[in-house]
Steps between C-alpha positions, in 0.01 A plus 500: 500500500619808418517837771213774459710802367493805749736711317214692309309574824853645703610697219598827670463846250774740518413796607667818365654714752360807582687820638398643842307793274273218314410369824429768728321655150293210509427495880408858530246407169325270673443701808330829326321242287372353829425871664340581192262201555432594838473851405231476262332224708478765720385776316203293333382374887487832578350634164213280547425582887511894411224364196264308743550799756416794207202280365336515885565806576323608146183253562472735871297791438769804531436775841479849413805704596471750736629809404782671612486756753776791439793535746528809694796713403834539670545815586766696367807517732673845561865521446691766635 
C-alpha cells in the first residue's frame, strides 16, 4: 500500500516581505476603516432617534408662545 501524500496540504506560501511602512500603512488602514464603521453606525442610530423624536413632537399640537416682555434699560453710567 502506498502512503496518502501530505505534501500538497503542508505546502507553506512565501510571503513577500514587507517594510515597517507597508505594515504600520496597513494597520493604521484597518483601524479608520473600523472607526469609520463605528462612526457611521453611530451617526445613523442617532439619525433615526432625532426622526422618531421630530415625527412626535410634530403629531403634538404646538403651544402658543408667549410673547416677550421688553427688558428695562440700564441706565446710563456717569463718568467723570
Amino acid at each position: 500500500m502506498s502512503e496518502p501524500v501530505y505534501s500538497d496540504l503542508l505546502k507553506v506560501t512565501p510571503v513577500a516581505p514587507k517594510t515597517r511602512a507597508e505594515i504600520t500603512d496597513a494597520m493604521v488602514r484597518t483601524k479608520l476603516d473600523k472607526e469609520t464603521d463605528e462612526r457611521q453606525a453611530k451617526i445613523r442610530k442617532l439619525r433615526q432617534a432625532r426622526l422618531a423624536m421630530e415625527a412626535k413632537t410634530a403629531a403634538a399640537p404646538a403651544k402658543p408662545v408667549a410673547p416677550k416682555k421688553p427688558r428695562a434699560r440700564r441706565p446710563k453710567s456717569i463718568s467723570g
